[in-house]
C-alpha positions in Angstrom: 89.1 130.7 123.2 88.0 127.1 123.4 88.6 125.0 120.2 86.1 122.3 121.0 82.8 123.9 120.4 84.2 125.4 116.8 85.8 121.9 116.0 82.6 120.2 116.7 80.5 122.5 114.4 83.4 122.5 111.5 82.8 118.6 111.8 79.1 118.7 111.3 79.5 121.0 108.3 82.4 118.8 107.1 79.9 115.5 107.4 77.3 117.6 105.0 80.5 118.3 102.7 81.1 114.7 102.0 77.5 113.7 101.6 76.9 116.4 98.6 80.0 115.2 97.6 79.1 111.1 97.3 75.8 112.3 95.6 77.8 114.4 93.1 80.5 112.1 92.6 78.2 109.4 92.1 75.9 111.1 89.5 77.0 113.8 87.2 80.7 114.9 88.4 82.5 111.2 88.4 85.5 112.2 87.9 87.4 112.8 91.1 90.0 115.3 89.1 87.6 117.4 88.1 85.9 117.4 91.3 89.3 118.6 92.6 89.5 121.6 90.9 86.0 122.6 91.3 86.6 122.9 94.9 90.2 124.0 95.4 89.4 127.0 93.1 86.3 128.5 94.9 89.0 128.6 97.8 90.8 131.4 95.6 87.4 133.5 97.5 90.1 134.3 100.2 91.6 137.0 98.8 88.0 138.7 100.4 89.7 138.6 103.7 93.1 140.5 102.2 91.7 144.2 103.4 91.5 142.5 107.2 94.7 143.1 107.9 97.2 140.5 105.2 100.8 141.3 104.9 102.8 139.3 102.3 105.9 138.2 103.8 107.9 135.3 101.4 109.5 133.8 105.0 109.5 130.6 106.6 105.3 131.1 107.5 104.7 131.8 103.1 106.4 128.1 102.6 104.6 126.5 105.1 101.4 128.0 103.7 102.2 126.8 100.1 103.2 123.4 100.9 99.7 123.2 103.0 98.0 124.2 99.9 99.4 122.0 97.8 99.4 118.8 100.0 95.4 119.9 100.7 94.8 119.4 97.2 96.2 116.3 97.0 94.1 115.2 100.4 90.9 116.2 98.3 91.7 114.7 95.3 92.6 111.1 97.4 89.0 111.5 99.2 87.3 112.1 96.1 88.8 108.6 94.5 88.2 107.2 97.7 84.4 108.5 97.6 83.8 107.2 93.9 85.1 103.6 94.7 83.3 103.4 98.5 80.3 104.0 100.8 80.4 107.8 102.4 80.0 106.0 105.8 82.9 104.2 104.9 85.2 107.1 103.7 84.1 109.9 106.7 85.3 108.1 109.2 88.3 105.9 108.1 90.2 109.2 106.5 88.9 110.6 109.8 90.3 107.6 111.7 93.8 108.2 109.8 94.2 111.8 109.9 94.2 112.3 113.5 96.8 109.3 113.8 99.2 110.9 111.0 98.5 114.1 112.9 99.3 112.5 116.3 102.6 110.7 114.6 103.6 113.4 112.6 103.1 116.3 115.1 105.4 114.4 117.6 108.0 113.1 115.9 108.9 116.1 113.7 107.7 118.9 116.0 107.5 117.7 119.8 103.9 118.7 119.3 103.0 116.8 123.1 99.8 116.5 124.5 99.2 115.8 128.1 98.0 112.6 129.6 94.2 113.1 129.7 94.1 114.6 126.0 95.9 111.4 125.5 93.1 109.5 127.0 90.3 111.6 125.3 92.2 111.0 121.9 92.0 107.2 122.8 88.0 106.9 123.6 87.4 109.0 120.7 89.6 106.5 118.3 87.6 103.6 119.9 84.4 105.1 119.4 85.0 106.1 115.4 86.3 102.1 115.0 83.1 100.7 116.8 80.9 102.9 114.5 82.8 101.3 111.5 83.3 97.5 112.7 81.2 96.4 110.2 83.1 98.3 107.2 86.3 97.1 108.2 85.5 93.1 108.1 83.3 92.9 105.0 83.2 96.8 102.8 87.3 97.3 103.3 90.1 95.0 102.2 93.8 96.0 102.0 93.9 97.2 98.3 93.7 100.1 96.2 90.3 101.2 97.4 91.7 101.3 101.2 95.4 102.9 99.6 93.2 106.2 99.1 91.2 106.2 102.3 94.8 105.9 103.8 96.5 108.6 101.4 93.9 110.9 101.8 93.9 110.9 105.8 97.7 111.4 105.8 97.8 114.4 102.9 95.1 116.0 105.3 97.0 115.7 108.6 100.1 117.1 106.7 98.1 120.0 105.5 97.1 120.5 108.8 100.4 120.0 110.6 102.1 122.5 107.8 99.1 125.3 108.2 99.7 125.2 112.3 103.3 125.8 111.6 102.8 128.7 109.0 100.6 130.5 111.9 103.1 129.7 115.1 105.8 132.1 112.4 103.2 134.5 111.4 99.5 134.7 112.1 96.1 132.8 111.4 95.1 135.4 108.3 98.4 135.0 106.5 98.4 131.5 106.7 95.0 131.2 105.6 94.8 133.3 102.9 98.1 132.2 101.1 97.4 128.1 101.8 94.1 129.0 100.1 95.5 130.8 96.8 97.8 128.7 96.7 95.4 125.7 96.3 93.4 127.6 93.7 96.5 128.6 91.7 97.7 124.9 91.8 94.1 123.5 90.5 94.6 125.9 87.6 96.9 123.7 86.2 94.7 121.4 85.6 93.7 123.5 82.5 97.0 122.7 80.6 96.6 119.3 79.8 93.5 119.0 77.3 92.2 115.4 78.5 91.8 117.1 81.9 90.1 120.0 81.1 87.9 118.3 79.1 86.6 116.6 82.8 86.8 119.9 84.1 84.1 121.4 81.7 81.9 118.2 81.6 79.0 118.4 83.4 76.7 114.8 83.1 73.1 114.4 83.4 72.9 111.4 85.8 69.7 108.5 85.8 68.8 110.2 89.6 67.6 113.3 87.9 70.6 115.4 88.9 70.6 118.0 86.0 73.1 120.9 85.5 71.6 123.1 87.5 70.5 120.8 90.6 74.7 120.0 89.9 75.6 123.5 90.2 73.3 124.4 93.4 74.8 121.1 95.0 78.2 122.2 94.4 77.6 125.8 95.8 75.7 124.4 99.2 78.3 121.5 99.4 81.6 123.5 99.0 80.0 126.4 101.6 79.3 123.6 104.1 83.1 122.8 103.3 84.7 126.1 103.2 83.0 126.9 106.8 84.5 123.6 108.0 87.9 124.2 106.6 87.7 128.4 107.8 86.8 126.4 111.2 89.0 123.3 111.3 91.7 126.1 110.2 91.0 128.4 113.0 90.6 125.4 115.7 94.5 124.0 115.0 95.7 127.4 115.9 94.1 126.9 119.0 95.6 123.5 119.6 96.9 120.3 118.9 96.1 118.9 115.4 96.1 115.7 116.6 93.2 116.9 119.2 91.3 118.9 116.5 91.7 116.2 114.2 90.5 113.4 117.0 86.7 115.0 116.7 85.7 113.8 113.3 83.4 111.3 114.7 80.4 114.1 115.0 81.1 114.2 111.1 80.1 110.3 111.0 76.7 111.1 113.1 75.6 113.4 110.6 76.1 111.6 107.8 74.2 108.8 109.9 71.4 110.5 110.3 71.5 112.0 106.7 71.6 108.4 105.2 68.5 107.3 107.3 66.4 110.4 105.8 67.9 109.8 102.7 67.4 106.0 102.4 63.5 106.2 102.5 63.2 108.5 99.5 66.7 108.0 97.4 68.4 105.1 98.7 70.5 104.8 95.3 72.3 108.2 96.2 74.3 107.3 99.1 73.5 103.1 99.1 73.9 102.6 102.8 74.0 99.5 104.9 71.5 100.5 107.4 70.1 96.9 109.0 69.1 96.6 112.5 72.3 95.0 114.3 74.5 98.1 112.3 72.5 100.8 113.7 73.3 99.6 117.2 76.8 99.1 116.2 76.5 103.0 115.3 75.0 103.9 117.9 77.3 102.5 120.5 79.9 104.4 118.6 78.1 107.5 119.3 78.4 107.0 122.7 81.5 106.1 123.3 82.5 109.5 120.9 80.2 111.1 123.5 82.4 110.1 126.4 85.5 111.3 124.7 83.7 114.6 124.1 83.1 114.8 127.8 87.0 113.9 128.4 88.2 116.5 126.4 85.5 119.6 127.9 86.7 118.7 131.2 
């Protein structure tokens, strides 16, 4: 089975994830820990997928599993902060940027994951594309400091999930894997019960000044962490089909959707996402998208 066509669809879910997320993270769930849980436990849903054939093995592929689990929910709780302190066109692609690079470095120094010369090439034009669609972030939205420390953090927790979940399925198989890094990620978000100044985020649901009630909150949350559990069923299923490096290399079509989401949204609700959308950045963009284009072709060839 080709992984490209089910990478490029995860991605497009993935770039709706992280725009329900800005808007909720920005309005009436601020608080990136809380945010965390929320979606790490609706991942404990796996355990649907236990009569489809899940044996529970405590090997080499259970560790592997765990460990992905808990360094994914340090990878959404480092893209949440990152979210709540910077534009979702500036987040997407830089923890989009890093990930495939961590993957890349990662993958072949520790295990002689190679890929061959034109994937190389793809992986290149694809990297080149992603930083001509964020030039403009890079010299005036993104300076070396804390804000830029989580985009960084977040990209490498999520190529380490990634890296650790591929491992867990080359000792066992894709189910297994799946199910126990997902458990294990809803187990580990429990915890956040214990202390009483974090659950008290946990249960706290805000009324923001854009009219986002509890309800509208709840609905958003739903729609944003389906979007996001397809992606990461599909992102998931795409690394045991190869590289995550390559995988990982296609989260520019995640940046074009939230592109063209932030041009609908800006006419009607431009407060909810605050995007710089002026003429000379939208051929920047767009440039980007071709060049992302290109390394799509590479890699279909």
């Amino acid at each position: 089975m080709n992984f490209l066509p089910i990478s490029i669809i995860a991605y497009a879910f993935n770039g709706g994830s992280i725009l329900i997320d800005k808007i909720l993270i920005r309005t009436s769930l601020p608080k990136p820990l809380a945010y965390t849980f929320y979606v790490n436990l609706l991942q404990v849903l796996a355990i649907f997928l236990i009569p489809f054939g899940f044996s529970l093995h405590f090997d080499l592929a259970f560790y592997l599993a765990v460990a992905s689990g808990f360094f994914g929910v340090l990878a959404f709780y480092t893209l949440f902060s990152a979210l709540k302190h910077n534009e979702a066109s500036v987040v997407g692609p830089l923890v989009g940027a890093f990930n495939p690079l961590f993957s890349l470095l990662l993958g072949g120094l520790f295990l002689g994951q190679i890929l061959s010369f034109d994937q190389y090439l793809a992986f290149f034009v694809l990297m080149v594309g992603s930083l001509v669609l964020t030039a403009n972030l890079w010299r005036r939205k993104v300076q070396f400091s804390k804000k830029l420390l989580w985009i960084i953090a977040s990209g490498f927790f999520f190529a380490l999930t990634y890296i650790l979940i591929r491992e867990s399925f080359v000792y066992s198989n894709f189910l297994n894997g799946f199910i126990i890094s997902r458990i294990a990620a809803a187990l580990i978000v429990l915890t956040f019960l214990i202390p009483k100044s974090v659950r008290s985020q946990v249960i706290s649901f805000e009324k923001s000044e854009h009219g986002i009630t509890s309800r509208n909150t709840l609905i958003l949350l739903i729609t944003g962490q389906l979007m996001g559990g397809i992606s990461v069923t599909m992102l998931t299923f795409g690394v045991s089909l190869a590289s995550p490096a390559l995988v990982n290399s296609l989260f520019g079509v995640q940046y074009l959707v939230i592109l063209i989401a932030s041009f609908l949204l800006a006419k009607k609700h431009p407060h909810l996402l605050d995007e710089d959308l002026n003429r000379k950045i939208i051929i920047q963009k767009i440039l980007g998208a071709v060049i992302i284009s290109i390394g799509l072709y590479l890699l279909a060839k």
